[in-house]
PDB file of N, H, CA, C and O in Angstrom:
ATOM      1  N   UNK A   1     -60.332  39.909 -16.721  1.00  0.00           N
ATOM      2  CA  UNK A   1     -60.520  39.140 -17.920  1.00  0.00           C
ATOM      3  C   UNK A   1     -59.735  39.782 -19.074  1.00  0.00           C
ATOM      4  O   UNK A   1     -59.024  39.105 -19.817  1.00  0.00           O
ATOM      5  N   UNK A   2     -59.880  41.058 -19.194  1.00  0.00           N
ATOM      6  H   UNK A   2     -60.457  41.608 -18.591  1.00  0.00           H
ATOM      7  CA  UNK A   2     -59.211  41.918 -20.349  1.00  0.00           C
ATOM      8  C   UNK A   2     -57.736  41.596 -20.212  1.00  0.00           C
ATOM      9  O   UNK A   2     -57.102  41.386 -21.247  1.00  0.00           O
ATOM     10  N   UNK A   3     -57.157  41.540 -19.093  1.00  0.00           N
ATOM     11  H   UNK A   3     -57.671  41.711 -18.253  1.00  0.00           H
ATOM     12  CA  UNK A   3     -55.818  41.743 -18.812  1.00  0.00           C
ATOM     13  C   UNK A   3     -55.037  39.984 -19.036  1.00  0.00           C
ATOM     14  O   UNK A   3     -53.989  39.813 -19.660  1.00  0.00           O
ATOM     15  N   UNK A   4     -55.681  39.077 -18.504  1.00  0.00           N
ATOM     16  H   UNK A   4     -56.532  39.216 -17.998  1.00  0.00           H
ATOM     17  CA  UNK A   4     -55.866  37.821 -19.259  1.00  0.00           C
ATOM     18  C   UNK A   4     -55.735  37.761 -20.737  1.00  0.00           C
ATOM     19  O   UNK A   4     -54.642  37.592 -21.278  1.00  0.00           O
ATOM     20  N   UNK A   5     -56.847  37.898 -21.391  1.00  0.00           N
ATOM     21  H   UNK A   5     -57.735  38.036 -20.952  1.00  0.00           H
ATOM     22  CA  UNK A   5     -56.704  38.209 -23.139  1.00  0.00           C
ATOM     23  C   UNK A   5     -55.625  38.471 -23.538  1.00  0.00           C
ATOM     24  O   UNK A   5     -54.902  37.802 -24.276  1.00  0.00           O
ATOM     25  N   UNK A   6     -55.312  40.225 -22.719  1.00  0.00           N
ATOM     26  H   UNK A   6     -55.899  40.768 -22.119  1.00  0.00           H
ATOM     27  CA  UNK A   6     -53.852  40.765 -23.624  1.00  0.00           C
ATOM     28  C   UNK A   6     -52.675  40.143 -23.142  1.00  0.00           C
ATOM     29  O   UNK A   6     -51.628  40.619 -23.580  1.00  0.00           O
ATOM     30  N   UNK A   7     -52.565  38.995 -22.178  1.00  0.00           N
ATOM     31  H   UNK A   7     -53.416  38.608 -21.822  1.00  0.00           H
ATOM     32  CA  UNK A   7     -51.169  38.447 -21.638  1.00  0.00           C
ATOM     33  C   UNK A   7     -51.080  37.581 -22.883  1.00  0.00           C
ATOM     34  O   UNK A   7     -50.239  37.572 -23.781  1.00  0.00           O
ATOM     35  N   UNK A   8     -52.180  36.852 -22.694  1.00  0.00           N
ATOM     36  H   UNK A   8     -52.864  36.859 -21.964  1.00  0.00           H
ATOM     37  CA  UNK A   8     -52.174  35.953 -24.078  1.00  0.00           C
ATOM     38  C   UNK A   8     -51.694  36.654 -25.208  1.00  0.00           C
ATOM     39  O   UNK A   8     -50.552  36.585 -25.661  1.00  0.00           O
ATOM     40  N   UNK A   9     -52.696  37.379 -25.663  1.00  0.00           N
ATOM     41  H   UNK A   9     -53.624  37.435 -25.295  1.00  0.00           H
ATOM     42  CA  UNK A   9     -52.133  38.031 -26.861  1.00  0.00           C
ATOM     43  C   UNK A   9     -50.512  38.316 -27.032  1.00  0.00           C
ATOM     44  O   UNK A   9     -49.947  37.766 -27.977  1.00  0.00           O
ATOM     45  N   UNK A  10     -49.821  39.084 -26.221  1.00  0.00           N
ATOM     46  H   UNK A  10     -50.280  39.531 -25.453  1.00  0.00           H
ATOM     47  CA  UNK A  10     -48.780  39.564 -26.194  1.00  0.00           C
ATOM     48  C   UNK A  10     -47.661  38.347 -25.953  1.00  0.00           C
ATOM     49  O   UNK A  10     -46.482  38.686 -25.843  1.00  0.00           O
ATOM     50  N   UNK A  11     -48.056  36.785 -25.861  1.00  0.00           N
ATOM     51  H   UNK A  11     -49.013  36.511 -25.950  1.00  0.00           H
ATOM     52  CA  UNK A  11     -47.219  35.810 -26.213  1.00  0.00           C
ATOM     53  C   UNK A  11     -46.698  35.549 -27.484  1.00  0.00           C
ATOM     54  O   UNK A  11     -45.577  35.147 -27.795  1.00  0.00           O
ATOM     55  N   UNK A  12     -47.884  35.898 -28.334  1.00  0.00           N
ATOM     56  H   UNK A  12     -48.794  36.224 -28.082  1.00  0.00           H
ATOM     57  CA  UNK A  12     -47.947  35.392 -29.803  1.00  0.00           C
ATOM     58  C   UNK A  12     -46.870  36.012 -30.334  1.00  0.00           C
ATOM     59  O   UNK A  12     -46.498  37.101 -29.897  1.00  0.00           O
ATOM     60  N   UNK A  13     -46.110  35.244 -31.563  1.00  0.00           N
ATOM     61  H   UNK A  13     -46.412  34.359 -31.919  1.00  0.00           H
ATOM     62  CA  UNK A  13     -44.715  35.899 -32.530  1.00  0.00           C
ATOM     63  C   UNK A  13     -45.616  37.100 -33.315  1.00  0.00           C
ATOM     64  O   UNK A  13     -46.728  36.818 -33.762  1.00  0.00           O
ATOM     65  N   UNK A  14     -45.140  38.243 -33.427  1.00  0.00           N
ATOM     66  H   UNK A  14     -44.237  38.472 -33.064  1.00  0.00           H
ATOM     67  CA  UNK A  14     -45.969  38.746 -34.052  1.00  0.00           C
ATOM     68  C   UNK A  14     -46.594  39.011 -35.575  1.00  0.00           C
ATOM     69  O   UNK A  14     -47.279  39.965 -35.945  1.00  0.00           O
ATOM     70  N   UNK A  15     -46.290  38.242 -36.082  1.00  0.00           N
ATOM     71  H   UNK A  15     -45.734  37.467 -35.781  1.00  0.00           H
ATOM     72  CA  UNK A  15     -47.070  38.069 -37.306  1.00  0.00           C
ATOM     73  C   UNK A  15     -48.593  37.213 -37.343  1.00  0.00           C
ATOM     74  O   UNK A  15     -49.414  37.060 -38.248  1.00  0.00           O
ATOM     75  N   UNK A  16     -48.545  36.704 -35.805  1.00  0.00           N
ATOM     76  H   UNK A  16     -47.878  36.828 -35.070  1.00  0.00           H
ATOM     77  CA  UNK A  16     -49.549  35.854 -35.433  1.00  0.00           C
ATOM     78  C   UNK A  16     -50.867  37.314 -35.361  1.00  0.00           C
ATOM     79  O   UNK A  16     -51.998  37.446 -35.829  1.00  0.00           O
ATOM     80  N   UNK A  17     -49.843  38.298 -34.416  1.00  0.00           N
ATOM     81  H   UNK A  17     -48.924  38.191 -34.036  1.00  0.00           H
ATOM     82  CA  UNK A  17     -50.861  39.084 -33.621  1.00  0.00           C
ATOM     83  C   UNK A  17     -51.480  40.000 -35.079  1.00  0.00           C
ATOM     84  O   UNK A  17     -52.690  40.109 -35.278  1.00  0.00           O
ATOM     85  N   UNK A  18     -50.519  40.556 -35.934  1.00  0.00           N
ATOM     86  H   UNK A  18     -49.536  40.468 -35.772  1.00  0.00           H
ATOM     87  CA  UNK A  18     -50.841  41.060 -37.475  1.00  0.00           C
ATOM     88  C   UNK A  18     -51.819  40.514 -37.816  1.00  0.00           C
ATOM     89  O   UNK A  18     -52.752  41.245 -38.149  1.00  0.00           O
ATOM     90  N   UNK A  19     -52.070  38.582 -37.894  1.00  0.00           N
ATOM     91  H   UNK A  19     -51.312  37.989 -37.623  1.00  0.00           H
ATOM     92  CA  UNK A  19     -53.042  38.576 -38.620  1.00  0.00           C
ATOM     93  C   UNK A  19     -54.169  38.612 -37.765  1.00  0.00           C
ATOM     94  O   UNK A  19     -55.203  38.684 -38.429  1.00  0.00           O
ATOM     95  N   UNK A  20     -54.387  38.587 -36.391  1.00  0.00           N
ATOM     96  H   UNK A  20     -53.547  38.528 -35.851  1.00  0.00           H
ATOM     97  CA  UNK A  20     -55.495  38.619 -35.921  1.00  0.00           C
ATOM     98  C   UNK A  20     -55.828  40.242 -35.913  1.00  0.00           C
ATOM     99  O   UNK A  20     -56.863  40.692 -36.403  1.00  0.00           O
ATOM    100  N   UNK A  21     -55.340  40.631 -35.615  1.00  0.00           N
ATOM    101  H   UNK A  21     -54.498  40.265 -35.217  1.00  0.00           H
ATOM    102  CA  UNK A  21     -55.533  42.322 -35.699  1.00  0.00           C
ATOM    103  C   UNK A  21     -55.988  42.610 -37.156  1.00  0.00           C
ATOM    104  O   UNK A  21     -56.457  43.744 -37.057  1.00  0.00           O
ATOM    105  N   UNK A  22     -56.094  42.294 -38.227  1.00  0.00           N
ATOM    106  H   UNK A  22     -55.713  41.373 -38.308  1.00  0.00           H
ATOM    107  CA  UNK A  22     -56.449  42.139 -39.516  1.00  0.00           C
ATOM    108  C   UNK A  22     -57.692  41.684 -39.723  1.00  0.00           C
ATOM    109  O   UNK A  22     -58.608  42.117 -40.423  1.00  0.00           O
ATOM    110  N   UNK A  23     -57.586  40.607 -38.910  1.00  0.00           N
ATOM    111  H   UNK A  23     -56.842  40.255 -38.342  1.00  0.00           H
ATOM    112  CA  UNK A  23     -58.831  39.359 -39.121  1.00  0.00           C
ATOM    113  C   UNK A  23     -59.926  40.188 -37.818  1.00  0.00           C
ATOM    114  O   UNK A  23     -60.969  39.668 -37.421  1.00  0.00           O
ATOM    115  N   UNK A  24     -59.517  41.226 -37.435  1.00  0.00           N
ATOM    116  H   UNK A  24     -58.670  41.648 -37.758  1.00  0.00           H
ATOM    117  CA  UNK A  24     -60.646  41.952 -36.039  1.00  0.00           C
ATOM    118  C   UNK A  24     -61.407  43.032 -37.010  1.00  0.00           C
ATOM    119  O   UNK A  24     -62.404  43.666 -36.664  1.00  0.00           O
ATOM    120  N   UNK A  25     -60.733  43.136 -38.341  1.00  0.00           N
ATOM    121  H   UNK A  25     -59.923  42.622 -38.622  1.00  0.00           H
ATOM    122  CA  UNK A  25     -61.394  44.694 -38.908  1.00  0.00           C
ATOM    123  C   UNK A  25     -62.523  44.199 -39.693  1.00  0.00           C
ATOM    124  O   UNK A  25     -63.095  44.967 -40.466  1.00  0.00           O
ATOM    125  N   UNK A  26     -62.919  42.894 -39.553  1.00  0.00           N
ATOM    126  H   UNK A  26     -62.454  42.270 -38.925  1.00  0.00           H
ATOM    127  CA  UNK A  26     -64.246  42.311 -40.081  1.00  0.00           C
ATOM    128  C   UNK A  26     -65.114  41.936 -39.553  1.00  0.00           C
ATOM    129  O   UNK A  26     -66.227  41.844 -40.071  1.00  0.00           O
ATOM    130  N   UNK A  27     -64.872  41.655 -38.517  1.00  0.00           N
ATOM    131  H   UNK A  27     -63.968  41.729 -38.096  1.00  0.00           H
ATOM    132  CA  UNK A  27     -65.858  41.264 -36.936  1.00  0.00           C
ATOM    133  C   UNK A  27     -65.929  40.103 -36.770  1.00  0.00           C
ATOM    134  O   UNK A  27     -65.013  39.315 -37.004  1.00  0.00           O
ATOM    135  N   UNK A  28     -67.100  39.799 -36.314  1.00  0.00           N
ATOM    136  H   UNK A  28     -67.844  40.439 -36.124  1.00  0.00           H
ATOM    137  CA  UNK A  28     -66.720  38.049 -35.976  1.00  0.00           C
ATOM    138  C   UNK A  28     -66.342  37.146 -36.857  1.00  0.00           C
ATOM    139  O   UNK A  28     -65.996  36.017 -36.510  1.00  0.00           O
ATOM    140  N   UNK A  29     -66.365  37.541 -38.093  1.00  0.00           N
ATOM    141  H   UNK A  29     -66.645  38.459 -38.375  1.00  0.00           H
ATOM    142  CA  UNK A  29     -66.203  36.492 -39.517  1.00  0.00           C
ATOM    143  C   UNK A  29     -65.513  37.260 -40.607  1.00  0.00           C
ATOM    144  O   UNK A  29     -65.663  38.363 -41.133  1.00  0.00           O
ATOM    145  N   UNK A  30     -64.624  36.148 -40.749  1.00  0.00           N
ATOM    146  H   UNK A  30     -64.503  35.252 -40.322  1.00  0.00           H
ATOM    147  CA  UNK A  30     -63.480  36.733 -41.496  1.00  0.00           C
ATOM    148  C   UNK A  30     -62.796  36.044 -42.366  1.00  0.00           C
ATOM    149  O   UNK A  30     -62.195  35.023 -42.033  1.00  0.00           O
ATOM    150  N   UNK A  31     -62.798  36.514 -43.603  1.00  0.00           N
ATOM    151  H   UNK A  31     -63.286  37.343 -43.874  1.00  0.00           H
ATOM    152  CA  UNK A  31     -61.856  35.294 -45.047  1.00  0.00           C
ATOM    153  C   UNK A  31     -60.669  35.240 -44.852  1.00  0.00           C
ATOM    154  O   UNK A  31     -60.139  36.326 -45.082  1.00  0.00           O
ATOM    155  N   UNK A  32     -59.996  34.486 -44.535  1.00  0.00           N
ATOM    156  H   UNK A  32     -60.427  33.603 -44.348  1.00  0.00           H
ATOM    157  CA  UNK A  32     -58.456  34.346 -44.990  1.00  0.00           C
ATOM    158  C   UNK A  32     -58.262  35.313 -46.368  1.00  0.00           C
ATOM    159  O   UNK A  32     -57.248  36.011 -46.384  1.00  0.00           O
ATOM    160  N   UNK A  33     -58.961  35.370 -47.246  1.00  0.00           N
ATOM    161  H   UNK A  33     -59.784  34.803 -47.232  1.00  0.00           H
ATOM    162  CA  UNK A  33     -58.846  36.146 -48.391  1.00  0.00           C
ATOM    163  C   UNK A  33     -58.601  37.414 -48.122  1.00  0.00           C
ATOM    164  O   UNK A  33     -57.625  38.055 -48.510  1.00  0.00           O
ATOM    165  N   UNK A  34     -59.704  37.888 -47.286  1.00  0.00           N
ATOM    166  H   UNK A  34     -60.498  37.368 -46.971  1.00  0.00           H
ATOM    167  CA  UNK A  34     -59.029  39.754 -47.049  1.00  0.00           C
ATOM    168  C   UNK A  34     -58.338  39.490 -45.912  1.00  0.00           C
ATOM    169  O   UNK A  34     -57.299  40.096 -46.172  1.00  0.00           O
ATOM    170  N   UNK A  35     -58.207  39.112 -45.054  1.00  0.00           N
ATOM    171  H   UNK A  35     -59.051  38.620 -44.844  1.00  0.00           H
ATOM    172  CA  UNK A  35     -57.017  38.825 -44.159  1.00  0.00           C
ATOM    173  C   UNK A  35     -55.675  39.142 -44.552  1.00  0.00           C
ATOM    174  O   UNK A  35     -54.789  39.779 -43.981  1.00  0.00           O
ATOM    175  N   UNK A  36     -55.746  38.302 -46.125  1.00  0.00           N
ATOM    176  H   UNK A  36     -56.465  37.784 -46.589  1.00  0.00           H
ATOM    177  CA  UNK A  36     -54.108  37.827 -46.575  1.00  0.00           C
ATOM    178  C   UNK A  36     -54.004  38.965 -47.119  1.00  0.00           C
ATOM    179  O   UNK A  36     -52.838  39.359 -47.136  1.00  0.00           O
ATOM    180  N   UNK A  37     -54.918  39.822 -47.680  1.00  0.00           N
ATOM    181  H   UNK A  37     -55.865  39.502 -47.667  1.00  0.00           H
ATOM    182  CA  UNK A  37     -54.867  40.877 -48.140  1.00  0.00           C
ATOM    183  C   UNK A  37     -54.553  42.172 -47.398  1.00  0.00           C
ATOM    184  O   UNK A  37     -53.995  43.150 -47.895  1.00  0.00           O
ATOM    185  N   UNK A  38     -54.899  42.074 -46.395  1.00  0.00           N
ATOM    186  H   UNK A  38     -55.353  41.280 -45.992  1.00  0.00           H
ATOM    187  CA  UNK A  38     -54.557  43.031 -45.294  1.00  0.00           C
ATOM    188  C   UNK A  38     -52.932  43.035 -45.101  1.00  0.00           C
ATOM    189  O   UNK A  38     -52.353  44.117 -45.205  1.00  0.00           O
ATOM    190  N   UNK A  39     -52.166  41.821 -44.814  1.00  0.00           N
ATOM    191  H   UNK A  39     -52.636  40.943 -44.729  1.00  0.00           H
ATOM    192  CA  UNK A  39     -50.806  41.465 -44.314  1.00  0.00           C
ATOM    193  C   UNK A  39     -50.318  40.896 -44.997  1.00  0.00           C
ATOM    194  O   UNK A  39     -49.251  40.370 -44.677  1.00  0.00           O
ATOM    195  N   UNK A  40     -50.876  40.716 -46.315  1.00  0.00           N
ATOM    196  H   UNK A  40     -51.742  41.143 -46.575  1.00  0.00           H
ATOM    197  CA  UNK A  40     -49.969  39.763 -47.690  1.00  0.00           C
ATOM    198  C   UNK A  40     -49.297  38.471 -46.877  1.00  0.00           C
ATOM    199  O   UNK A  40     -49.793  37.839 -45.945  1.00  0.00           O
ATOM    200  N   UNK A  41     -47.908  38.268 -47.581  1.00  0.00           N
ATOM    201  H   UNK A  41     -47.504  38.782 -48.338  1.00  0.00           H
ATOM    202  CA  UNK A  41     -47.956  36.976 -47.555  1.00  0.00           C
ATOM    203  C   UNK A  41     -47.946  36.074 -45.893  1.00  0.00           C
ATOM    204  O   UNK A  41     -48.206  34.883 -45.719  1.00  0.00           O
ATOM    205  N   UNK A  42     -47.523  37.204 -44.745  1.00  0.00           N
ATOM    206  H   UNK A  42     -47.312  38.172 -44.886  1.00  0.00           H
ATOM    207  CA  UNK A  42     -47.958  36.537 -43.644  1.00  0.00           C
ATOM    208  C   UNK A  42     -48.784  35.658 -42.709  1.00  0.00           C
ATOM    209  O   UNK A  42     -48.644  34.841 -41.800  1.00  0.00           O
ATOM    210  N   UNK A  43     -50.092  36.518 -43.718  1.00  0.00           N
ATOM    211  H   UNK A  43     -50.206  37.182 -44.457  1.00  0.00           H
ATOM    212  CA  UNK A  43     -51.471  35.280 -43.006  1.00  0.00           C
ATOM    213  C   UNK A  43     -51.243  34.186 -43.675  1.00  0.00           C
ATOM    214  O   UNK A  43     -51.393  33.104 -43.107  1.00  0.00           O
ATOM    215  N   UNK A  44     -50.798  34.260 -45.139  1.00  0.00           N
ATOM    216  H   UNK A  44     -50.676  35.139 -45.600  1.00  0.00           H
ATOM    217  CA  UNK A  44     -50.472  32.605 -45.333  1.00  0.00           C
ATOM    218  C   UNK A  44     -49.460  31.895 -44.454  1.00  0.00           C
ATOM    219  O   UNK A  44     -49.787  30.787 -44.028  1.00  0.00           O
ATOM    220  N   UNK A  45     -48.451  32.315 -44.176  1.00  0.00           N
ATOM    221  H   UNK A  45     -48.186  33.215 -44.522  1.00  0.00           H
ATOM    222  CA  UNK A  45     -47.692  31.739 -43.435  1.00  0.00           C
ATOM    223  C   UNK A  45     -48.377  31.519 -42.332  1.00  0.00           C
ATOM    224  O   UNK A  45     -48.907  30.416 -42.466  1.00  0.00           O
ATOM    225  N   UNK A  46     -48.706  32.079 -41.096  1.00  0.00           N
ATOM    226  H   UNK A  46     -48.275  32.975 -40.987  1.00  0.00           H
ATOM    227  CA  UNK A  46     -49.511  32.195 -40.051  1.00  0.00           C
ATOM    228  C   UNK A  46     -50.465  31.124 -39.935  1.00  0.00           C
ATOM    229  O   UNK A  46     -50.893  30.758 -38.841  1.00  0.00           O
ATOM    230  N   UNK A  47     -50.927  30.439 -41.397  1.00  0.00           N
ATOM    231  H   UNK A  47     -50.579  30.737 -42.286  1.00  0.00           H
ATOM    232  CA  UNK A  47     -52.288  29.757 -41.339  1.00  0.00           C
ATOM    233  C   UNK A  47     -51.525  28.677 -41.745  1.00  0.00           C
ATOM    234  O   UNK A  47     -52.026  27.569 -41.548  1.00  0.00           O
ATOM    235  N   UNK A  48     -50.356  28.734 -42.304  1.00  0.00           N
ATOM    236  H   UNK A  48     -49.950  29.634 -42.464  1.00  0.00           H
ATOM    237  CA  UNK A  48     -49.337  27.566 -42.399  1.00  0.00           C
ATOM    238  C   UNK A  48     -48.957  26.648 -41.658  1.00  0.00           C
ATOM    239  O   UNK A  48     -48.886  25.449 -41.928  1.00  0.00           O
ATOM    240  N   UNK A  49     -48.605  27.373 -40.350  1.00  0.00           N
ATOM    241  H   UNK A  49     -48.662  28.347 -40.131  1.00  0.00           H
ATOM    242  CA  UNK A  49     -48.360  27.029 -39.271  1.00  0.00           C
ATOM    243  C   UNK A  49     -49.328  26.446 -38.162  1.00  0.00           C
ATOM    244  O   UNK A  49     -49.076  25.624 -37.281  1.00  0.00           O
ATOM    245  N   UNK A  50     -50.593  27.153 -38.477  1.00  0.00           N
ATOM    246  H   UNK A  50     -50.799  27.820 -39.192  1.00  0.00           H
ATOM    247  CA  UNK A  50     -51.888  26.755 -37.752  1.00  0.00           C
ATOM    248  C   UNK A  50     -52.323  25.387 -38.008  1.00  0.00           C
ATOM    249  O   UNK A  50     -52.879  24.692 -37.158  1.00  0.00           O
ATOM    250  N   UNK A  51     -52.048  25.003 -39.242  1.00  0.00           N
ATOM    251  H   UNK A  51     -51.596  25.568 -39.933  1.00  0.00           H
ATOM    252  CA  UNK A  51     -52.392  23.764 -40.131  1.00  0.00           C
ATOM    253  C   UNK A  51     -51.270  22.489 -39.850  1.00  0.00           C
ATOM    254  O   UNK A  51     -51.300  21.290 -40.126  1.00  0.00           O
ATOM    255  N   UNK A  52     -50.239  23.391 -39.141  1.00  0.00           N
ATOM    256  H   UNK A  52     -50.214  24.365 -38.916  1.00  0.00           H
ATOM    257  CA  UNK A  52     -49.162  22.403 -39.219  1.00  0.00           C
ATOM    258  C   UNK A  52     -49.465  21.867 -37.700  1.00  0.00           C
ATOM    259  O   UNK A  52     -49.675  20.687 -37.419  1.00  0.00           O
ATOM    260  N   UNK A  53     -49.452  22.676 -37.014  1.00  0.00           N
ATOM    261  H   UNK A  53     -49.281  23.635 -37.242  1.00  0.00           H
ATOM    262  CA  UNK A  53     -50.165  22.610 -35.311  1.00  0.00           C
ATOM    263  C   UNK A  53     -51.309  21.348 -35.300  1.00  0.00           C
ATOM    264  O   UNK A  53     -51.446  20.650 -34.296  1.00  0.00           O
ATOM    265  N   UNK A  54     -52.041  21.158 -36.424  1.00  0.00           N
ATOM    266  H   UNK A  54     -51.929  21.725 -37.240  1.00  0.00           H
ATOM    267  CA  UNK A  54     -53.328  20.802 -36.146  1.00  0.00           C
ATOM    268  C   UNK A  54     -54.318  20.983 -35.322  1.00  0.00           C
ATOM    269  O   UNK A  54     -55.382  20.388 -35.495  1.00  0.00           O
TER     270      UNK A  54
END
């Protein structure tokens, strides 16, 4: 299962993986606010893109 997770993981562009690695130092719940704060302007972008995905 672990090894699953990190294949996944290790697809992502990495500014994807930045903000989740950011968004892990809060635990299960997490603001875009300290997120963006963690990686500045990337998680916006990142969530840019998430939004654009739908």
């Amino acid at each position: 299962m672990l090894a699953m997770v990190q294949a996944r993981l290790g697809r992502l562009p990495p500014g994807a993986r930045a903000v989740l690695r950011a968004a892990s130092v809060f635990g299960e719940v997490s603001w875009a606010g300290g997120v963006a704060s963690l990686v500045g302007g990337e998680a916006r972008r990142a969530t840019a893109r998430k939004r654009a995905r739908g």
